[in-house]
Structure formats: C-alpha cells, structure tokens
N, C-alpha and C positions, 0 to 999 in steps of 0.2 A: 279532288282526288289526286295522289300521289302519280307521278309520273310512274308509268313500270317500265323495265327497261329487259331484253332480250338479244343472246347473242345468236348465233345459227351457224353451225361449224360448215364450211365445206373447200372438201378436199376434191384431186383432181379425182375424177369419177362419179362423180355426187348425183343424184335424180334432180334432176333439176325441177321437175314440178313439184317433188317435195317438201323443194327448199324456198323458191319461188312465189307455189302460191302460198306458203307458210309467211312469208314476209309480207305480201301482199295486204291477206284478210287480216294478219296480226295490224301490219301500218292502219290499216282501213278503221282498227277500232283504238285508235290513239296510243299504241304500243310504240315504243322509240327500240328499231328493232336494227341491231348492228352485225353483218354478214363478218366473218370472220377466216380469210383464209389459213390454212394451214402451209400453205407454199410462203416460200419466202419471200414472193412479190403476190400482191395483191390480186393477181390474173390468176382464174382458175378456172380450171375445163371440166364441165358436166358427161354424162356418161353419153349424151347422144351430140357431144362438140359443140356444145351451145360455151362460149367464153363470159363469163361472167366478172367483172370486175368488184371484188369485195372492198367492203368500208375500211377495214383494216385488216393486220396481220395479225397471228396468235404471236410471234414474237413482241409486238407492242402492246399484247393486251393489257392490264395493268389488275395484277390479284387481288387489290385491294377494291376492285370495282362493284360498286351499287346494284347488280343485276339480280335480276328476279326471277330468270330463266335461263338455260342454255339446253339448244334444240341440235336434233342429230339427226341431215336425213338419211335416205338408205342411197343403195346404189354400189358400185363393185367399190368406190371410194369411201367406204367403212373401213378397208383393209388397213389406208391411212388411219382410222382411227387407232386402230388397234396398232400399228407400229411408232404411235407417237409419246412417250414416257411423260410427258408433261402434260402433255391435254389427259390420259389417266389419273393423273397428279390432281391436277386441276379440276376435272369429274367427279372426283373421291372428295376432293374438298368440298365442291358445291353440294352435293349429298347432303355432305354429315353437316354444311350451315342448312342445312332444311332450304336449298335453294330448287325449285319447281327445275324436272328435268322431260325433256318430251324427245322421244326418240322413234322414228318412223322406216316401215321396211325391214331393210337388214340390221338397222342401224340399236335394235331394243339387241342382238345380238352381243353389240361391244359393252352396250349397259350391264347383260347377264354376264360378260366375262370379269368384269370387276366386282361382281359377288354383289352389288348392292340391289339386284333387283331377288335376289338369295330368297324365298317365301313368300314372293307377290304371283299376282296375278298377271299374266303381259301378253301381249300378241305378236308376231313379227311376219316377214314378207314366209306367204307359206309354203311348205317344204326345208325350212331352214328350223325347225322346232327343234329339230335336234340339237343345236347350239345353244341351247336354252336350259342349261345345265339349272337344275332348285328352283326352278320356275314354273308353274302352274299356267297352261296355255287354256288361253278362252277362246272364243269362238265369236266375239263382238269385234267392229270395225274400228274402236278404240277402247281401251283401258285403261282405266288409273287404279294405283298402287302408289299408295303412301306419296311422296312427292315426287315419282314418276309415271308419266302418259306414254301410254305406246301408240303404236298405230300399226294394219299391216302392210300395206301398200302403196302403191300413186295414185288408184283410184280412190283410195280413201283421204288423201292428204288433204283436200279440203273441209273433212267433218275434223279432221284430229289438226286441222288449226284453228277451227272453230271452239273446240273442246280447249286448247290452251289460251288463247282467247280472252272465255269464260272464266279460267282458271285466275288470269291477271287481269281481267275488267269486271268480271260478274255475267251473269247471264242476260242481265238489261241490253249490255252493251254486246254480245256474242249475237243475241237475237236480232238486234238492230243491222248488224252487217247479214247476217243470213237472210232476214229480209229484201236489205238492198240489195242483196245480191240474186237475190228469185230461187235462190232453194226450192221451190215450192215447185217448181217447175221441172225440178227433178221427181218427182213422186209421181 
C-alpha cells in the first residue's frame, strides 16, 4: 500500500489535544504525519502553554509535495489561520487538487471562509455556527463533505482522527487502532 502522507497546521494557540492526539492515532495506523508550524521557528505554543516543537516550518514547506491530507485543529490559533495569505493560497490549492482536508473546532470556520466548504455539510466548535456562512450545520460528531471532514470539538478529536484515518488507510486499518486503543470502553 502507498505510503499516505499528512501535514497538520499549528499556530500559536492551537488545541493541543486536537492536534496531538490527531498525530498520534493517524502515526498509530502507518500515516507519515508532518506537524507544520506557522511561526517562523519551529517552536509553537498551544492554547493551554503546552510548547510543542513541530517537524517543520510552513516557510520550507515545498508546494510541489506528495500529501494526501492537510489537517486544521481549532483553538483561539485559527485566527493565525485566517491572517496568513499563503496557507489560504495553499488551502485553495489543496481543495481544487482533490487533496483530503479535515478541520476540527473552530478551525471548519477558516475552511467556510475560503468558500470551499460553500453547499456542504459541516460541523464546528458550537456556538460558532454563525461563521459558517453556505454551510449546512449537522448535528453528528464528525462530517464529511466532498473532500473535507470536520469535526466539533476536543472531545471529539479522537473519533474525527479516526474518521481521517479511515479516510487514508481504509476502515481495516481505522478499526484496528480503535481497537487497540479500547474505544470500547468508552460506550
């Protein structure tokens, strides 16, 4: 099977359980999963001061790269998303090459303000629906729409990494980590 490969934006402010256990259970099921800061060094501060040192910076990213996903978690450090003209740039590209987009929290917000989630289905941290301008809000713990997954919260961030996952291994391999990992023991 093809290696897949996933980046995961985070800025200073980021949810760190978002973003976290999203690397985690994605690494768990053979995803080559690259943390990507938006700061200009590699050091970036989550929203309850956890310092995370990412794999690389969005200034060395390389546009011509292989990836199969790029993930967005929420947390007050969406607002970086939204002030940054090339990670937009670069959103919009991934879109329209049909690249899988999963965005968690606040963060399905920056997705609906570039228009491409425009007639899908999507969910976000709630209370915040109102930023959700041509979007259709459900009522499930995650969503997908056309080649983006949302998700709403941090309590949910471990089904809607499961769910991307799935997305880039299949369900064999999404079940086998929910297994190992005793989901079951949440019910």
């Amino acid at each position: 099977m093809e290696e897949k490969k996933a980046y995961i934006f985070l800025a200073d402010g980021f949810e760190e359980i978002e973003a976290l256990s999203v690397v985690d259970i994605l690494r768990r099921g053979g995803v080559k999963v690259t943390t990507i800061s938006l700061n200009t060094s590699d050091m970036v501060k989550g929203a309850h001061d956890i310092i995370v040192k990412a794999d690389a910076t969005f200034n060395h990213l390389k546009e011509d790269s292989d990836v199969h996903m790029i993930i967005f978690p929420g947390g007050p450090g969406v607002e970086n998303f939204h002030a940054n003209p090339s990670l937009i740039k670069f959103t919009k590209k991934c879109y329209a090459d049909k690249i899988l987009i999963g965005a968690i929290c606040a963060a399905p917000t920056f997705i609906a303000s570039l228009g491409i989630l425009d007639g899908c289905k999507a969910v976000c941290y709630p209370g915040m629906e109102h930023l959700m301008n041509n979007v259709t809000i459900g009522d499930e713990n995650v969503v997908e729409c056309r080649n983006i997954i949302t998700s709403k919260c941090p309590a949910t961030a471990p089904y809607f990494a499961l769910k991307l996952l799935e997305r880039l291994r299949g369900k064999e391999v999404s079940d086998k980590v929910k297994d190992q990992m005793h989901f079951e023991l949440l019910s």
